[in-house]
C-alpha positions in Angstrom: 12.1 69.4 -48.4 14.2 70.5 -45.5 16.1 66.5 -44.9 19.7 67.5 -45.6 22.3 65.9 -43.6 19.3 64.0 -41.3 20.0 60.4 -40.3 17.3 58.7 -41.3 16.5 54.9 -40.4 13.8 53.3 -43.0 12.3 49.6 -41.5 11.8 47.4 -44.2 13.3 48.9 -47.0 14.4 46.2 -49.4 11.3 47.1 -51.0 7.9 49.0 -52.4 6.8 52.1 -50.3 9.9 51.5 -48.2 13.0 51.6 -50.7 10.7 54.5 -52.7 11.4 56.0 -49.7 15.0 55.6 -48.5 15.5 57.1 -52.1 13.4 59.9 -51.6 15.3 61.0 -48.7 18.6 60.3 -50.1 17.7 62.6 -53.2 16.8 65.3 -50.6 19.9 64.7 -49.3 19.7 62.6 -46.3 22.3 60.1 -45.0 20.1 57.1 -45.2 19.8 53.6 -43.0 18.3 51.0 -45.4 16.8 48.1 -43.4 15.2 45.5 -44.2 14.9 41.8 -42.2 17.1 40.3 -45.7 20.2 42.3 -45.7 20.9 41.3 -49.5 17.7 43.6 -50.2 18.6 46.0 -48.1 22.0 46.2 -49.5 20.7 46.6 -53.4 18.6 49.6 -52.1 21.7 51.1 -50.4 23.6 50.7 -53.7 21.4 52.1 -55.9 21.0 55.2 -53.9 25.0 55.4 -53.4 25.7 54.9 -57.4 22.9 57.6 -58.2 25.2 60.2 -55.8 23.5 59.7 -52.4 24.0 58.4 -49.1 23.3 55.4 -47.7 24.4 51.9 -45.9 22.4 48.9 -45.5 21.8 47.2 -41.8 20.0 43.9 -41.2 17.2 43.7 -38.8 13.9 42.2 -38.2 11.5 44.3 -36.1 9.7 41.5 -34.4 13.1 41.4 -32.6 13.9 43.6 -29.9 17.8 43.0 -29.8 18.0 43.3 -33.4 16.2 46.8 -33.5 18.1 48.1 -30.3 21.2 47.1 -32.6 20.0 49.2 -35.4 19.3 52.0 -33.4 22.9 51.9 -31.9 25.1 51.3 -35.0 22.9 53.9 -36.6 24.5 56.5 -34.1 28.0 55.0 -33.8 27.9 55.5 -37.5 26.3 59.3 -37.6 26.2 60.1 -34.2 22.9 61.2 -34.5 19.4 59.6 -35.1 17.1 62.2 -36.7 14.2 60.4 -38.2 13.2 56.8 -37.9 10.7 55.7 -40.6 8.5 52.6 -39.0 7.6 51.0 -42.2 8.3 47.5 -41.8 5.2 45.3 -42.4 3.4 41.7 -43.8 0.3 40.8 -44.1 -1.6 37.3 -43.4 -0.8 34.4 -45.5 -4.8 33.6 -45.6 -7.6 36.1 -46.0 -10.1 34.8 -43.6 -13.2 35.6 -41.4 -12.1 36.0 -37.7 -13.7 32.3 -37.0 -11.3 30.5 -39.8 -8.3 32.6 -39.1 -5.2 31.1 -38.0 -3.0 31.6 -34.7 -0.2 31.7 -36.6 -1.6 34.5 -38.8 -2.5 36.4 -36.1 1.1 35.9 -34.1 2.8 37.2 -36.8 1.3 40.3 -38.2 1.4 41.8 -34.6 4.6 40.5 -34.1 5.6 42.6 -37.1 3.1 45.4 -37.6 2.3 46.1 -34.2 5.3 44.9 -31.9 8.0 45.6 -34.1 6.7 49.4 -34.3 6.4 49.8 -30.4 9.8 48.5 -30.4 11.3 50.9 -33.0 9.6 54.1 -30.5 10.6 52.6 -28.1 14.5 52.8 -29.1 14.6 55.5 -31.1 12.9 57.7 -28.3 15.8 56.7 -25.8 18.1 58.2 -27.9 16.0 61.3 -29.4 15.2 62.2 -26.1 18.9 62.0 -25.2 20.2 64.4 -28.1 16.9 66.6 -27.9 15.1 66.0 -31.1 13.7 63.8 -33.3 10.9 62.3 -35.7 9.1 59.3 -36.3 7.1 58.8 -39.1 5.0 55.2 -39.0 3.8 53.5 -41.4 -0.3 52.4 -40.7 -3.1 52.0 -43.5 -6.4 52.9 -44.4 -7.2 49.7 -42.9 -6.3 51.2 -39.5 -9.0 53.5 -40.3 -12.2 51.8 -41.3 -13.3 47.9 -41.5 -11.0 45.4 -43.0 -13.0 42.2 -44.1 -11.2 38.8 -44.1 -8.1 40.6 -42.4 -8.8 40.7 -38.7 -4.7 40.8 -37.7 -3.9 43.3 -40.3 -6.5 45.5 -39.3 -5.8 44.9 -35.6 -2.3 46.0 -36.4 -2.6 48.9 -38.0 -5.7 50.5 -35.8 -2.7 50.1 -32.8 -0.7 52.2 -35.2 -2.8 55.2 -35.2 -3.7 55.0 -32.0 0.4 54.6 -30.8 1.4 57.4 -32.6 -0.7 59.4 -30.9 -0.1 58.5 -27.5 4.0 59.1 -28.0 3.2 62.7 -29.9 1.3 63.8 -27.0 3.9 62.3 -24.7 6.8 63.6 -26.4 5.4 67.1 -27.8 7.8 68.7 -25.0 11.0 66.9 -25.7 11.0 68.1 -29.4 10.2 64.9 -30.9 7.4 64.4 -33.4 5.5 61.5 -34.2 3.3 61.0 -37.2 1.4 58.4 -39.0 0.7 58.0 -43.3 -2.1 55.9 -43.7 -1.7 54.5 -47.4 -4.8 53.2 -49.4 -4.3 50.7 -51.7 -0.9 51.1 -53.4 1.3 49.3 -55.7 3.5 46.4 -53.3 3.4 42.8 -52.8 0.6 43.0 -50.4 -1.5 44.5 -52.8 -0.5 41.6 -55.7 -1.4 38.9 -53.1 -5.0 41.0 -52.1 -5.5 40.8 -56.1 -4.6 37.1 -56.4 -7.5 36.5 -54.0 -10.4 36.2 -56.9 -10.7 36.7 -60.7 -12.3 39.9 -60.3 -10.5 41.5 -57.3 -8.6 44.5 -59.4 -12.1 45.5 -60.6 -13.9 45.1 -57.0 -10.4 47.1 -55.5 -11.1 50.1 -58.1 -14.3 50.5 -58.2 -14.0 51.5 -54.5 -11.0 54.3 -55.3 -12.6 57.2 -56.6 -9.4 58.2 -59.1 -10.2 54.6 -60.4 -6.1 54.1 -59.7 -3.8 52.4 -56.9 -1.4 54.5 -55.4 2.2 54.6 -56.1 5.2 53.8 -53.6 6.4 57.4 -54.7 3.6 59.4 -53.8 3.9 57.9 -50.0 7.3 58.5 -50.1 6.7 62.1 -51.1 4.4 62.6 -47.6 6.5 60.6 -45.7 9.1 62.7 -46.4 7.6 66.0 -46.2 6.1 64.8 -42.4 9.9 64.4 -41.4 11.2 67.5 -42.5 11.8 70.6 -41.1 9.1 71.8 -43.2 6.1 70.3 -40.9 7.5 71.7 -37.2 4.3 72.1 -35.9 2.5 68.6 -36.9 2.5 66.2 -34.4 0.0 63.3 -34.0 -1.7 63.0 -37.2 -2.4 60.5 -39.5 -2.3 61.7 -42.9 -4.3 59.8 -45.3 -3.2 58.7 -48.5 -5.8 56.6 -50.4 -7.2 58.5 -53.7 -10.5 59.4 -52.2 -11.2 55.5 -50.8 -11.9 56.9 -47.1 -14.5 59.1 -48.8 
């Protein structure tokens, strides 16, 4: 895949689909940003891709903060004096699976902050600078549960639905400045949100499959590999779709 030389920002990176992916790019040779809100995560990512021959540095930043992501955005071009891709992948889930009735505020305050805010403020910087150097890609990260109904998940859901539908508002916006925007929607896949949706009952990992027609969970690789693929030079003329990754779930 056409990455070489791209400098490539990846939000919450520290871990699962994330670091799978700042690895990805740095094996297609990509000078890679690892992010992530802890900066002694982000910094193990960054090592491991640097002592396996690649590229990378870690920066400290938590999305739900609009100064912190205007940082990143900035010391990411002092450093490469470019920004080619920006990977909106930063994301939590709810602490309790609820119906809309017992959820909490608190719940609901934070996932947006995260899932929702954090990715309108990512566009939002990287933009300002894409549009200033005439190019540029953002790939963010939404779900399958920004697709169909989420049960017991109401600020999740809510999140990721604004996903879709804010990629597609800045592709068409931005389809004349040279600046693509895309969306992966993941199914279930192997990560810390998917332990904790597990943990919920006994029989939760059978419920889960039964529903994925491979009968599997997907792995943080094979959304890297699409994430990837939609930032490279080899997908010019995609803009504004969300590709779905999810073993046949959506089916």
């Amino acid at each position: 895949m056409e990455v070489k030389d791209k400098a490539v920002i990846v939000t919450g990176s520290g871990s699962g689909i994330g670091a799978a992916t700042a690895k990805h790019f740095a094996n297609h040779g990509a000078h890679v940003v690892v992010s992530d809100y802890t900066l002694e995560k982000a910094q193990t990512v960054a090592d491991e891709i640097t002592k396996a021959g690649g590229k990378a540095i870690a920066i400290k930043a938590n999305v739900a903060k609009w100064d912190e992501v205007e940082n990143l955005i900035k010391e990411t071009v002092n450093r490469f004096d470019k920004l080619d891709v920006l990977v909106n992948n930063a994301g939590i889930g709810p602490k309790n699976l609820a119906r809309v009735a017992d959820s909490t505020l608190e719940d609901w305050d934070r996932v947006i902050a995260v899932n929702q805010t954090g990715v309108f403020y990512g566009m939002k910087a990287a933009l300002q600078q894409m549009t200033k150097q005439g190019h540029g890609n953002i790939v963010n990260i939404a779900s399958l549960a920004g697709l169909k109904a989420s049960p017991n998940n109401i600020s999740y859901s809510a999140s990721k639905f604004a996903v879709v539908g804010m990629t597609k508002s800045a592709a068409m916006e931005y389809a004349t400045k040279n600046v693509r925007v895309n969306a992966v929607c993941p199914g279930y896949t192997e990560s810390s949100l998917l332990n904790y949706l597990r943990s919920a009952r006994e029989d939760m990992d059978t419920i889960l499959k039964s529903v994925i027609p491979m009968n599997r969970y997907g792995k943080p690789e094979e959304i890297a590999d699409a994430i990837v693929w939609l930032a490279s030079d080899n997908t010019k003329f995609i803009t504004g779709q969300t590709i779905t990754l999810d073993g046949g779930t959506s089916l």
